[in-house]
mmCIF file of the C-alpha atoms, coordinates in Angstrom:
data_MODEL
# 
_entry.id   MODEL 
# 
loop_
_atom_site.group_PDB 
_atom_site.id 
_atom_site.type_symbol 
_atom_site.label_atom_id 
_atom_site.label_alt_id 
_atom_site.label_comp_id 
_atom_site.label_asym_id 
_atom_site.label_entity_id 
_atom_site.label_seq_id 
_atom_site.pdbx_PDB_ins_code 
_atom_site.Cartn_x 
_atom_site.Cartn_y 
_atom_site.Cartn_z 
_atom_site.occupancy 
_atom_site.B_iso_or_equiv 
_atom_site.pdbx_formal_charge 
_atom_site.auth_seq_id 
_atom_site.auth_comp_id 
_atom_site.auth_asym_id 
_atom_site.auth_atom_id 
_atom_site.pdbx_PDB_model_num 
ATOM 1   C CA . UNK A 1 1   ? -13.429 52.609 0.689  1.00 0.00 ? 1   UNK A CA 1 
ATOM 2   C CA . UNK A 1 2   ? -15.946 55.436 1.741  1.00 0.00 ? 2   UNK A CA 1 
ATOM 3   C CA . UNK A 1 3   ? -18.381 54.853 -1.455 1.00 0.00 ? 3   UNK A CA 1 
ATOM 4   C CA . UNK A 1 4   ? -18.292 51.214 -0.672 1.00 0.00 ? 4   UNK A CA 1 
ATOM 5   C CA . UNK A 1 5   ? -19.056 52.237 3.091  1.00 0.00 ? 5   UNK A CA 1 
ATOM 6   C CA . UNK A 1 6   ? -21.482 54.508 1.601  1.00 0.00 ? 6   UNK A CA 1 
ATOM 7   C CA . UNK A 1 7   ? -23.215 52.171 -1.279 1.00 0.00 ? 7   UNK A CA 1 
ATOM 8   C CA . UNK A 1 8   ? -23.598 49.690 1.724  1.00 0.00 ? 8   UNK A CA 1 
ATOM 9   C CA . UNK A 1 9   ? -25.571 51.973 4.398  1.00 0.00 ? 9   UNK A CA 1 
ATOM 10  C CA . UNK A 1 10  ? -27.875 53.444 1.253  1.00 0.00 ? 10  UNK A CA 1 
ATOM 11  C CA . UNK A 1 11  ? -28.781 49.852 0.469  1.00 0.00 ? 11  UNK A CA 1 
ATOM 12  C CA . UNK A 1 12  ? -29.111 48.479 3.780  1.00 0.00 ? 12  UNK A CA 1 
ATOM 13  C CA . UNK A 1 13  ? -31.569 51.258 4.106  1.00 0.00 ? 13  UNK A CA 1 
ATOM 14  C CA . UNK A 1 14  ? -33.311 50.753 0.735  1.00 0.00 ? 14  UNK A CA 1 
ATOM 15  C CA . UNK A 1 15  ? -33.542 47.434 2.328  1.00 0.00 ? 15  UNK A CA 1 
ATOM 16  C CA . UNK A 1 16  ? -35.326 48.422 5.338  1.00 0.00 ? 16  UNK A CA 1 
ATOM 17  C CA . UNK A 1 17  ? -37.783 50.985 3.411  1.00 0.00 ? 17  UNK A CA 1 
ATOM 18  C CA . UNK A 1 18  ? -38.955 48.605 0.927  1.00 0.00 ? 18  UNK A CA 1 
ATOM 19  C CA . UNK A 1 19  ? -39.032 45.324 2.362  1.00 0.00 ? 19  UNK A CA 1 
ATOM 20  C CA . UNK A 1 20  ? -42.757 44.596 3.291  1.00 0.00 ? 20  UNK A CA 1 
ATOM 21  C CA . UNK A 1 21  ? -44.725 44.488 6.506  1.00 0.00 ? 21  UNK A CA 1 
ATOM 22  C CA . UNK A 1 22  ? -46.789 41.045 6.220  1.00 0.00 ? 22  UNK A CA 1 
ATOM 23  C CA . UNK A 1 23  ? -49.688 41.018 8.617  1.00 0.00 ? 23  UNK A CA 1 
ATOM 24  C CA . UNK A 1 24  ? -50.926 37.400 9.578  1.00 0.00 ? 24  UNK A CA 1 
ATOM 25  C CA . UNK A 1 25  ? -54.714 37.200 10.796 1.00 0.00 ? 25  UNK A CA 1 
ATOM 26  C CA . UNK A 1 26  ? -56.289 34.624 11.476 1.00 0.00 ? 26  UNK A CA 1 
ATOM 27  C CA . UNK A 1 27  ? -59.936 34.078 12.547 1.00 0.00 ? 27  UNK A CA 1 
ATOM 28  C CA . UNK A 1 28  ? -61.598 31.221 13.850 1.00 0.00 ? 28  UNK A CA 1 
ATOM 29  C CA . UNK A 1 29  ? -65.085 31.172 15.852 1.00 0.00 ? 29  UNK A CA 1 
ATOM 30  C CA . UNK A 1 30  ? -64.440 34.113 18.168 1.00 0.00 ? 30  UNK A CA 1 
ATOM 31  C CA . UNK A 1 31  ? -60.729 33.604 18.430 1.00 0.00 ? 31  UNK A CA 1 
ATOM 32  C CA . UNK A 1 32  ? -58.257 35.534 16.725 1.00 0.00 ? 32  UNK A CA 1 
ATOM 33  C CA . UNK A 1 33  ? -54.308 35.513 15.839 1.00 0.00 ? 33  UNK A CA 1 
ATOM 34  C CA . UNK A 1 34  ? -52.232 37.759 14.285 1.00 0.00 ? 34  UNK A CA 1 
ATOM 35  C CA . UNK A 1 35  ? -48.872 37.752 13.488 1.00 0.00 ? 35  UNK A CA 1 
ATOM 36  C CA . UNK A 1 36  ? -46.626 40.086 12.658 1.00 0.00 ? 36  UNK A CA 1 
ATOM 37  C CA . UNK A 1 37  ? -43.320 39.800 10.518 1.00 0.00 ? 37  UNK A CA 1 
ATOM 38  C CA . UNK A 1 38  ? -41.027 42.075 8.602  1.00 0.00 ? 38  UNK A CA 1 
ATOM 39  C CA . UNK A 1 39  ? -37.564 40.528 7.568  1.00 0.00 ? 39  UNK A CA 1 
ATOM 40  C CA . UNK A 1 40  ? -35.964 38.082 9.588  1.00 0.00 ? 40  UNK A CA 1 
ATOM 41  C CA . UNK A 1 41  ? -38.395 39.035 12.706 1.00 0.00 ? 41  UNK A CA 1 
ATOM 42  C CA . UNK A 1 42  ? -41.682 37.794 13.891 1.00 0.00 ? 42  UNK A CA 1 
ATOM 43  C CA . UNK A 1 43  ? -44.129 38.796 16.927 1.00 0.00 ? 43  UNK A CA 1 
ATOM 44  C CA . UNK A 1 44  ? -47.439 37.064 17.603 1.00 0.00 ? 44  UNK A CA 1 
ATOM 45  C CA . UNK A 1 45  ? -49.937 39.291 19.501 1.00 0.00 ? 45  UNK A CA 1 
ATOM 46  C CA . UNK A 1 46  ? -52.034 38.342 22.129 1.00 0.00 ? 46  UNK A CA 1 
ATOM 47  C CA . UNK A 1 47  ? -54.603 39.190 24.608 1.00 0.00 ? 47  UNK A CA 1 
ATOM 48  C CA . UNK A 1 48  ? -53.747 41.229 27.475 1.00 0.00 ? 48  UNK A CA 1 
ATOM 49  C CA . UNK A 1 49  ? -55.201 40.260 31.539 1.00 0.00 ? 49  UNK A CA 1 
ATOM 50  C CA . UNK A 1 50  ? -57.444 43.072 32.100 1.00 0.00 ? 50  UNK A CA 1 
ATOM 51  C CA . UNK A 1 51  ? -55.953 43.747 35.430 1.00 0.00 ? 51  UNK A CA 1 
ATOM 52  C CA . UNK A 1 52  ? -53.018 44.246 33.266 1.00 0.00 ? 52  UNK A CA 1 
ATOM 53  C CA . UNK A 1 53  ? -54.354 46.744 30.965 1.00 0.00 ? 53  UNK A CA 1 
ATOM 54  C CA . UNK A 1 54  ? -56.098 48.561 33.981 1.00 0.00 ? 54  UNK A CA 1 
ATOM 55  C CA . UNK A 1 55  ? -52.508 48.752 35.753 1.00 0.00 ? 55  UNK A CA 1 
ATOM 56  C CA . UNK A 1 56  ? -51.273 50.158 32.126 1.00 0.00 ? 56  UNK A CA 1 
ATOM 57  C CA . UNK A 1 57  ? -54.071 52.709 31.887 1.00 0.00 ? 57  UNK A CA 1 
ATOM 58  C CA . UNK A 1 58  ? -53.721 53.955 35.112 1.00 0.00 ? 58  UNK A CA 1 
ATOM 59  C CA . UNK A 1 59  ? -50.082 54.585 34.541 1.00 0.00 ? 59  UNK A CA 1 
ATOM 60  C CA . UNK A 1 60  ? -50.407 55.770 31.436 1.00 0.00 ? 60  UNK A CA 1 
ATOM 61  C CA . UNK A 1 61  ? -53.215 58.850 32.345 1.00 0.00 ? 61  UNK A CA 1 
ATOM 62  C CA . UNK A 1 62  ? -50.752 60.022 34.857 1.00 0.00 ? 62  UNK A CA 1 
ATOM 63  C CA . UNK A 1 63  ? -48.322 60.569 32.155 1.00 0.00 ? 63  UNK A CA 1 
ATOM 64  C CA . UNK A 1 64  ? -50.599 61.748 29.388 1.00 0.00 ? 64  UNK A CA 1 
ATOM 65  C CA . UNK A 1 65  ? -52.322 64.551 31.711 1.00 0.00 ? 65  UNK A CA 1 
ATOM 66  C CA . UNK A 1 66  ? -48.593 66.198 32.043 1.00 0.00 ? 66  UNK A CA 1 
ATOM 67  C CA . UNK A 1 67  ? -48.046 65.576 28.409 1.00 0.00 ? 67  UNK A CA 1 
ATOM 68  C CA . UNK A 1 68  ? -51.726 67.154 27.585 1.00 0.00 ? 68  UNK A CA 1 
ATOM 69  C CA . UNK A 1 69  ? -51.006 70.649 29.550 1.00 0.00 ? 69  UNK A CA 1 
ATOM 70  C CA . UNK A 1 70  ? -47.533 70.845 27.015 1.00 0.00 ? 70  UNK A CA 1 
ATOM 71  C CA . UNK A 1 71  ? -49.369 69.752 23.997 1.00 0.00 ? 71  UNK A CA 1 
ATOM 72  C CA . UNK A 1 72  ? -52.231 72.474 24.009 1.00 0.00 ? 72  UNK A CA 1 
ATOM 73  C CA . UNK A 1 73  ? -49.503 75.318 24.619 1.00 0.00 ? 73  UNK A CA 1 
ATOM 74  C CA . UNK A 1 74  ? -47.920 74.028 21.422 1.00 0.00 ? 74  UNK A CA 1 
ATOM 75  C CA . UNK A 1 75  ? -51.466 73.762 19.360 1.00 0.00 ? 75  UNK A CA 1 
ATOM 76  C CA . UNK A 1 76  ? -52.295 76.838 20.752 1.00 0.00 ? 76  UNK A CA 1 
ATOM 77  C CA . UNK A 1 77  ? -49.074 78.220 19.051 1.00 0.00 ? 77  UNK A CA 1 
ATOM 78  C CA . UNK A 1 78  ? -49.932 76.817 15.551 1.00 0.00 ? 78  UNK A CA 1 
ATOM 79  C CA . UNK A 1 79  ? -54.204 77.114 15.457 1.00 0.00 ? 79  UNK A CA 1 
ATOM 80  C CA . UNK A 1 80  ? -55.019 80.413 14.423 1.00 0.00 ? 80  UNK A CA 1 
ATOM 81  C CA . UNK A 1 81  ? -57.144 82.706 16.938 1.00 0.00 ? 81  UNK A CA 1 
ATOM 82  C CA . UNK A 1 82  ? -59.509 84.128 14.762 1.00 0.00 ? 82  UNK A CA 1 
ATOM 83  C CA . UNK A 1 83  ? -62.919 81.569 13.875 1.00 0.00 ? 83  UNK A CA 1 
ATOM 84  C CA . UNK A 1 84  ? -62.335 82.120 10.415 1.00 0.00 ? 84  UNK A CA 1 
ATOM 85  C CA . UNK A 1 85  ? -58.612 80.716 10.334 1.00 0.00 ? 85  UNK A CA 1 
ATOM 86  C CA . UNK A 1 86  ? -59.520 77.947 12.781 1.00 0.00 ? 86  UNK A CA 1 
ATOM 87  C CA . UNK A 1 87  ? -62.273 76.731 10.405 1.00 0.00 ? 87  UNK A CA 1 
ATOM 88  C CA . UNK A 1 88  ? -59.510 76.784 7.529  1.00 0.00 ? 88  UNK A CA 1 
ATOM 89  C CA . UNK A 1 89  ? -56.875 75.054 9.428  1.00 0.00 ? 89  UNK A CA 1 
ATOM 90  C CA . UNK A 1 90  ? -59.376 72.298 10.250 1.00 0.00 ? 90  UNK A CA 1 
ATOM 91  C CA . UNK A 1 91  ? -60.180 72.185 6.384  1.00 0.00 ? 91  UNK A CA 1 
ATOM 92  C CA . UNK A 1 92  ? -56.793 72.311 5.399  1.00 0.00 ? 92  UNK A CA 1 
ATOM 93  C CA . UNK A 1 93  ? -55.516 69.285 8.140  1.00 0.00 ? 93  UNK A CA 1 
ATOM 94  C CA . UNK A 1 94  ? -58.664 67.419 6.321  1.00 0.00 ? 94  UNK A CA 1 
ATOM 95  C CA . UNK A 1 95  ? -57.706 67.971 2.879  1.00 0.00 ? 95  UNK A CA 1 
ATOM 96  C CA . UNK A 1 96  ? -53.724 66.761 3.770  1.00 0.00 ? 96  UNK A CA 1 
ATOM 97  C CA . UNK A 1 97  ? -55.258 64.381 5.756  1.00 0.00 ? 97  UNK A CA 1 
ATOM 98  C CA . UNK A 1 98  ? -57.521 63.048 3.271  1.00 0.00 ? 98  UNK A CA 1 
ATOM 99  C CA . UNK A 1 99  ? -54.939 62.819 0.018  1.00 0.00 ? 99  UNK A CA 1 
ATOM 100 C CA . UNK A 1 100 ? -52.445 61.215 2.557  1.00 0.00 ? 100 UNK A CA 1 
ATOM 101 C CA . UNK A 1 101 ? -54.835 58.627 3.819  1.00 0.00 ? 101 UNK A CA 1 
ATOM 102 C CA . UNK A 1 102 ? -55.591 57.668 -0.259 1.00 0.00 ? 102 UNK A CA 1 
ATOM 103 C CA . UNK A 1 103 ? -52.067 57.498 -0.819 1.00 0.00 ? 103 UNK A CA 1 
ATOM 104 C CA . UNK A 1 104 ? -51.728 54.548 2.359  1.00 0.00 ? 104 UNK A CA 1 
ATOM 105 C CA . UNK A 1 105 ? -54.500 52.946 0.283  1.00 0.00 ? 105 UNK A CA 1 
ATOM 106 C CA . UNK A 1 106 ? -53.338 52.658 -3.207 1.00 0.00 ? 106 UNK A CA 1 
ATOM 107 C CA . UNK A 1 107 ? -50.237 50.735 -1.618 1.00 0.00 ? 107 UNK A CA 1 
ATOM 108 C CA . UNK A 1 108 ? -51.623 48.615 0.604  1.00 0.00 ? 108 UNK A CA 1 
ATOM 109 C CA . UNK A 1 109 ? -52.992 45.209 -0.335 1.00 0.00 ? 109 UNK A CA 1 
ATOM 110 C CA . UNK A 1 110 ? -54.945 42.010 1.187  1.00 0.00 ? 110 UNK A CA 1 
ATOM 111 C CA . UNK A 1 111 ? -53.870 38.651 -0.229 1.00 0.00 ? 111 UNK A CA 1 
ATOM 112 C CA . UNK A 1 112 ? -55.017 35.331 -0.001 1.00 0.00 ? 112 UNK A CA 1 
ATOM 113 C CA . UNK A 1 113 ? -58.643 35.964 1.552  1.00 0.00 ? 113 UNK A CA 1 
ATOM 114 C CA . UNK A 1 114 ? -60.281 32.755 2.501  1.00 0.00 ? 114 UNK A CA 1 
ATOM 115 C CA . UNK A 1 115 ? -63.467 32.873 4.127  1.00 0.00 ? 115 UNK A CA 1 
ATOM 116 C CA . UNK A 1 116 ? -65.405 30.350 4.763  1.00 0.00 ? 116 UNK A CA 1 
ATOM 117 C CA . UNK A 1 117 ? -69.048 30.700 6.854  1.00 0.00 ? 117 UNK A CA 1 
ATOM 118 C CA . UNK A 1 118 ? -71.505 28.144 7.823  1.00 0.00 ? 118 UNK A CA 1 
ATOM 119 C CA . UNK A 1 119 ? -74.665 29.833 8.905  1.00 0.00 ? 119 UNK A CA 1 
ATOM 120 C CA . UNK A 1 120 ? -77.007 28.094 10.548 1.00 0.00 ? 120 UNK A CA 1 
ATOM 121 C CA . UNK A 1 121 ? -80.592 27.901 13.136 1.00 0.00 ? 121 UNK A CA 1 
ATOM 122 C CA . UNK A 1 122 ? -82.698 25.650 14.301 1.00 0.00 ? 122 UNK A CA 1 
ATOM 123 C CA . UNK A 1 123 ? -85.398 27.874 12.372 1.00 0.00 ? 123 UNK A CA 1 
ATOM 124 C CA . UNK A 1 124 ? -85.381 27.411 8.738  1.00 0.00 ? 124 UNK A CA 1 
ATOM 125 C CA . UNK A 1 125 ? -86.922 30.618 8.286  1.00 0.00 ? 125 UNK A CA 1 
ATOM 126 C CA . UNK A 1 126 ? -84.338 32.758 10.493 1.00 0.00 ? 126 UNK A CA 1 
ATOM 127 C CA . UNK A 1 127 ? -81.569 30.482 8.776  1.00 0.00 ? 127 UNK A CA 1 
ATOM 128 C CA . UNK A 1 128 ? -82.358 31.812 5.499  1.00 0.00 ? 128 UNK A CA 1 
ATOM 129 C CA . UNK A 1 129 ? -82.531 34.983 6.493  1.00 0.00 ? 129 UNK A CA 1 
ATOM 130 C CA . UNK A 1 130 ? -79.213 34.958 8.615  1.00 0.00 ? 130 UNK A CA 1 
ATOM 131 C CA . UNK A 1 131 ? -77.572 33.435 5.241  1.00 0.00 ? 131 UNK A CA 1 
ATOM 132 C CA . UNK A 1 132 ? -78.922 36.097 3.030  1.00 0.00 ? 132 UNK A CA 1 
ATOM 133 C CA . UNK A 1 133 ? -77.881 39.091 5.454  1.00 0.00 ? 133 UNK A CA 1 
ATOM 134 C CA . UNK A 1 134 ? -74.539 37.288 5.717  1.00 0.00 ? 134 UNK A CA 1 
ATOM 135 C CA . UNK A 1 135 ? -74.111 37.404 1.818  1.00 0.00 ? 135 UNK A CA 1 
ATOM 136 C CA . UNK A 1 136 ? -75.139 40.738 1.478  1.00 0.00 ? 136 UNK A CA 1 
ATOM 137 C CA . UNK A 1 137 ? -72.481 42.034 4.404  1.00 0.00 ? 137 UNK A CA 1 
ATOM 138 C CA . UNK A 1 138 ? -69.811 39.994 3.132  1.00 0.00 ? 138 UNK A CA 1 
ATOM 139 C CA . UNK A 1 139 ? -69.743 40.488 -0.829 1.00 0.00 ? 139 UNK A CA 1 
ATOM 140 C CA . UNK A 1 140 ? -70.926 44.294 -0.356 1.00 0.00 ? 140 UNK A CA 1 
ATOM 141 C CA . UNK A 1 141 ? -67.832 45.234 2.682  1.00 0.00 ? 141 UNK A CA 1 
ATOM 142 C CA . UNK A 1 142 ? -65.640 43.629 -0.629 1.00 0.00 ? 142 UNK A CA 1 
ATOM 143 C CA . UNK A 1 143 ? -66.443 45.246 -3.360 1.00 0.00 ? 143 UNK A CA 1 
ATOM 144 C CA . UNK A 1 144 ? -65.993 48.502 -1.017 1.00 0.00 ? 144 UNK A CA 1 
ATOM 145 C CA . UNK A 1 145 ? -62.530 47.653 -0.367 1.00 0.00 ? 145 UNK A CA 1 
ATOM 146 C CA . UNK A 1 146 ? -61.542 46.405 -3.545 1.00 0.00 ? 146 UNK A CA 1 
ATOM 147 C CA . UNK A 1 147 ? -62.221 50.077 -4.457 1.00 0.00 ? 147 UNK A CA 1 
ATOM 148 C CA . UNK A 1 148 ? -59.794 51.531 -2.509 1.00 0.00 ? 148 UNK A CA 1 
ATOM 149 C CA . UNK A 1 149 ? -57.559 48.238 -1.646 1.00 0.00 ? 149 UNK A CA 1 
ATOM 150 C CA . UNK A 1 150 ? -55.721 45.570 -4.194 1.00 0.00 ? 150 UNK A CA 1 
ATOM 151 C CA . UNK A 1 151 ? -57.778 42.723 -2.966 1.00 0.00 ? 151 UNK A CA 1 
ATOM 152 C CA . UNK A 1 152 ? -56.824 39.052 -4.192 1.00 0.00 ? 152 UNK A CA 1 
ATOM 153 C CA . UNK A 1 153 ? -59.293 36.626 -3.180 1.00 0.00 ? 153 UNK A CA 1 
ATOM 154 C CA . UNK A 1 154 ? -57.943 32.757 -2.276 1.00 0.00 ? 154 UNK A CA 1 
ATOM 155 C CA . UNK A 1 155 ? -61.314 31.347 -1.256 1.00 0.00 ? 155 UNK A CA 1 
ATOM 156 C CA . UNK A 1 156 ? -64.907 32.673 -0.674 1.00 0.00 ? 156 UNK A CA 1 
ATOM 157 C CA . UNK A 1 157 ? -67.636 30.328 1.005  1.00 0.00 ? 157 UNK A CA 1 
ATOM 158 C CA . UNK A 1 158 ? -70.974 31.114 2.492  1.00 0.00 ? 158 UNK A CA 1 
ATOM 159 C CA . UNK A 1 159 ? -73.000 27.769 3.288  1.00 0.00 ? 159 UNK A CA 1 
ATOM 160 C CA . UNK A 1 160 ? -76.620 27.506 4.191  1.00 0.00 ? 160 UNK A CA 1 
ATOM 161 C CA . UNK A 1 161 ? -77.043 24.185 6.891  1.00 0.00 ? 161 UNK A CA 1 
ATOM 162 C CA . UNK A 1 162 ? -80.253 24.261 8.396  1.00 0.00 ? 162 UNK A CA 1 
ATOM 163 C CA . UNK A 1 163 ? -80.602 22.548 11.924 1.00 0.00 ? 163 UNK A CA 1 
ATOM 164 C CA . UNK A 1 164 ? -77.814 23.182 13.571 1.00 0.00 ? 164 UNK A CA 1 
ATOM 165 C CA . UNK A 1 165 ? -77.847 25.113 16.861 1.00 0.00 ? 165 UNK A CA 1 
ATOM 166 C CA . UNK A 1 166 ? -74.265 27.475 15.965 1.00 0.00 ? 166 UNK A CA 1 
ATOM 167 C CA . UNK A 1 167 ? -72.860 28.870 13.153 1.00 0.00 ? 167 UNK A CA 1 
ATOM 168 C CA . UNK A 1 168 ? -69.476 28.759 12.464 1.00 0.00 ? 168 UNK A CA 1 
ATOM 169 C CA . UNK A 1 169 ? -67.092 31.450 10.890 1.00 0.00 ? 169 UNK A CA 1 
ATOM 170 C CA . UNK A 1 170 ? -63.518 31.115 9.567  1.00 0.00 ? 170 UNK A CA 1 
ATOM 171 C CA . UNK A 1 171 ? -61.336 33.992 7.975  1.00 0.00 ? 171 UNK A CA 1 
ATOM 172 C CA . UNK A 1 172 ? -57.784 34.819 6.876  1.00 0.00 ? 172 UNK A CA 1 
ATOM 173 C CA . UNK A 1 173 ? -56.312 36.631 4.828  1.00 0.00 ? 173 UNK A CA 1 
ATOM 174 C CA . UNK A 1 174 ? -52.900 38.827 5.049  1.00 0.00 ? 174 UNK A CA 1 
ATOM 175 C CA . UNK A 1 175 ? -52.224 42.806 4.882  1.00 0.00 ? 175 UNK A CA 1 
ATOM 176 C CA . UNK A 1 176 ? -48.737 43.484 2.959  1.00 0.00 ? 176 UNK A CA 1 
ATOM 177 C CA . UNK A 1 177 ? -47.182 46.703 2.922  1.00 0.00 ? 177 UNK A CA 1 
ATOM 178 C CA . UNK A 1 178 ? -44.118 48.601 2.867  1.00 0.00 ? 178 UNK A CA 1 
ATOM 179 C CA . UNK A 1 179 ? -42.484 51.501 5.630  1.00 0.00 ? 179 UNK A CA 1 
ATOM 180 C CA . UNK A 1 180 ? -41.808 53.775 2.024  1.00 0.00 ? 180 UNK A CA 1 
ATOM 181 C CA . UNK A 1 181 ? -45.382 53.801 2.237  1.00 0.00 ? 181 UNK A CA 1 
ATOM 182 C CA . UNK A 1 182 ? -45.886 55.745 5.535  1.00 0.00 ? 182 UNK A CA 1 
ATOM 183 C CA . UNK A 1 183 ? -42.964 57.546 4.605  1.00 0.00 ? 183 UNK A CA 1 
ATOM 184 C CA . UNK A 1 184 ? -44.311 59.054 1.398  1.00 0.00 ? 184 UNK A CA 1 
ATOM 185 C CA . UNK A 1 185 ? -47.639 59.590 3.213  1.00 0.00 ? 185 UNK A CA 1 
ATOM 186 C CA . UNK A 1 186 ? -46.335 61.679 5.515  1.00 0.00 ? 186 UNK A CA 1 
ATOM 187 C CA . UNK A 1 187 ? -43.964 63.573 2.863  1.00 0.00 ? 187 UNK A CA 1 
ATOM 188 C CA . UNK A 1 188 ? -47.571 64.330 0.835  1.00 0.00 ? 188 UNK A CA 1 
ATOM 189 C CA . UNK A 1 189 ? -49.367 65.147 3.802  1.00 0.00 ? 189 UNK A CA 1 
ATOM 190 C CA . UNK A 1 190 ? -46.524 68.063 5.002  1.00 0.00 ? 190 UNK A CA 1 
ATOM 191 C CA . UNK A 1 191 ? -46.544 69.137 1.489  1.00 0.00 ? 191 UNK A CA 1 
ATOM 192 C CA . UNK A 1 192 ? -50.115 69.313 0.575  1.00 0.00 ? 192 UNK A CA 1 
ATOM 193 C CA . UNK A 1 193 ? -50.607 71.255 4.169  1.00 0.00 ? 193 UNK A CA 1 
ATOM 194 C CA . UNK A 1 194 ? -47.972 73.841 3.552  1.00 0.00 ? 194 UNK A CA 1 
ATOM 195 C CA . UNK A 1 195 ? -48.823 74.728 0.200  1.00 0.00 ? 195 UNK A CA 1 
ATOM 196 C CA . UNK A 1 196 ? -52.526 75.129 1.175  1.00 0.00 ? 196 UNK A CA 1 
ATOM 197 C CA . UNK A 1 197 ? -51.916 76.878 4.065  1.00 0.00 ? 197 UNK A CA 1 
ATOM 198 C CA . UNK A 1 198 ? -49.688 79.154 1.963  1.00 0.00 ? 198 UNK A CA 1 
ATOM 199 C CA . UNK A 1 199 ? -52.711 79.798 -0.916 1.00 0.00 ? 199 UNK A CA 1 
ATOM 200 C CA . UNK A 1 200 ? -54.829 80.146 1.745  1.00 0.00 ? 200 UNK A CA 1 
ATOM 201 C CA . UNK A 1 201 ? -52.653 83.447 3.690  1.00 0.00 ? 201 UNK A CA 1 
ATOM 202 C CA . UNK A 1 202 ? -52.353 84.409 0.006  1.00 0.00 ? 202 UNK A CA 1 
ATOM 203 C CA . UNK A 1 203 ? -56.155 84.668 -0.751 1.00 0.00 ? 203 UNK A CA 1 
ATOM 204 C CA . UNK A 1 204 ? -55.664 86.326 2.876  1.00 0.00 ? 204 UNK A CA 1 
ATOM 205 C CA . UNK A 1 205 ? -53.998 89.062 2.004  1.00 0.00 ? 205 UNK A CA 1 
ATOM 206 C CA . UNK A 1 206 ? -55.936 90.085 -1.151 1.00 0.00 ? 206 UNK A CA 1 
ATOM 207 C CA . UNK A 1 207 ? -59.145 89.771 0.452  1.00 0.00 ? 207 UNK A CA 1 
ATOM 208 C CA . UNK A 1 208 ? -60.457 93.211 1.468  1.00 0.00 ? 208 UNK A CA 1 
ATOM 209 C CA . UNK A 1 209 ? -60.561 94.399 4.591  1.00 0.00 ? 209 UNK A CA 1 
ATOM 210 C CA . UNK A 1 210 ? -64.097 95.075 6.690  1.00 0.00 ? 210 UNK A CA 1 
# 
C-alpha cells in the first residue's frame, strides 16, 4: 500500500514537472491577447485601469522599501568587501547566469508562427521603403531566434499595397515549455556558481600575497 501511495505522488509530480506551459498570443493591429494554459487550467490576461495599477504601485513601494532595508543586510552578508572579490562575484553571477539563461533556451520553443503584414502609404516611394525595412526586421529578428530558439514557422506574409492610408499587422504564434525547465536552470545556475566561486577562493589562496 505505501509504494502504491508512493508510485502515485512521484507520478503525479512527474506529471506536474513535465507537462508543458502553452503560451497563446495573439496580435492584431495594436491589440493583443494572450492566454495562458497548463493542464486542465486556463487564464486570459488583460489590461489593467491605470488608476488600478497606480493604486497597486503605491501599495506595493510601501512594502518593497521595508523589504529593500532587509535585502541589502543579506547581500551585504554574501558580496565580498574587498573591489577585487566584488568584481569576481559579479563575473561569477554572470557566468551562472549566462549558462543558465542558454539552458531556458535550448528548451523552449515557438510553434505555429503566422504572420501576416500589409504595409502600405499613400506614397509609393515611402511604401516601398516601409516594405523593405519591414522585411529586413522581420526575417533578420528570425533567423536570430531560430539560433537560440526551436522555431517552427506556420505562415510568413509580408505584402506590398500601395495607396492605402494604414497598414495592417497580424501575428501569432505560441511559446511551449515545461516547469523541469526552470527547475534544471536553476539546479545549473547554483552549481555552476558554487563551483566557480570555489576555483576562484582556490586561485585565492595560492596567489601571493602583496
Amino acid at each position: 500500500m505505501v509504494r502504491i501511495i508512493f508510485v502515485a505522488i512521484l507520478l503525479i509530480i512527474l506529471l506536474l514537472i513535465f507537462s508543458p506551459f502553452r503560451i497563446f498570443v495573439d496580435y492584431q493591429n495594436e491589440k493583443i491577447n494572450i492566454v495562458i494554459k497548463y493542464l486542465f487550467f486556463q487564464k486570459k490576461l488583460q489590461k489593467r485601469n491605470k488608476k488600478n495599477l497606480k493604486n497597486q504601485k503605491n501599495k506595493e513601494c510601501k512594502n518593497s522599501e521595508e523589504d529593500q532595508i532587509q535585502n541589502k543586510s543579506k547581500i551585504k552578508k554574501i558580496i565580498p568587501k574587498d573591489t577585487k572579490g566584488k568584481i569576481e562575484f559579479v563575473l561569477n553571477l554572470l557566468n551562472s547566469g549566462g549558462k543558465a539563461v542558454k539552458h531556458i533556451t535550448k528548451h523552449i520553443s515557438i510553434k505555429k508562427l503566422y504572420l501576416d503584414f500589409i504595409i502600405s502609404d499613400l506614397d509609393a516611394y515611402e511604401c516601398a521603403l516601409k516594405f523593405g525595412k519591414a522585411n529586413i526586421v522581420v526575417y533578420n529578428t528570425l533567423s536570430y531566434l531560430s539560433c537560440f530558439i526551436r522555431l517552427k514557422k506556420k505562415s510568413i506574409n509580408i505584402k506590398c499595397i500601395y495607396n492605402q492610408p494604414e497598414c495592417s499587422y497580424n501575428l501569432n504564434f505560441i511559446i511551449k515549455f515545461t516547469p523541469a525547465t526552470g527547475i534544471s536552470a536553476l539546479v545549473v545556475f547554483i552549481f555552476t556558481f558554487l563551483v566557480n566561486n570555489k576555483n576562484i577562493k582556490k586561485q585565492n589562496q595560492y596567489e601571493p600575497q602583496s
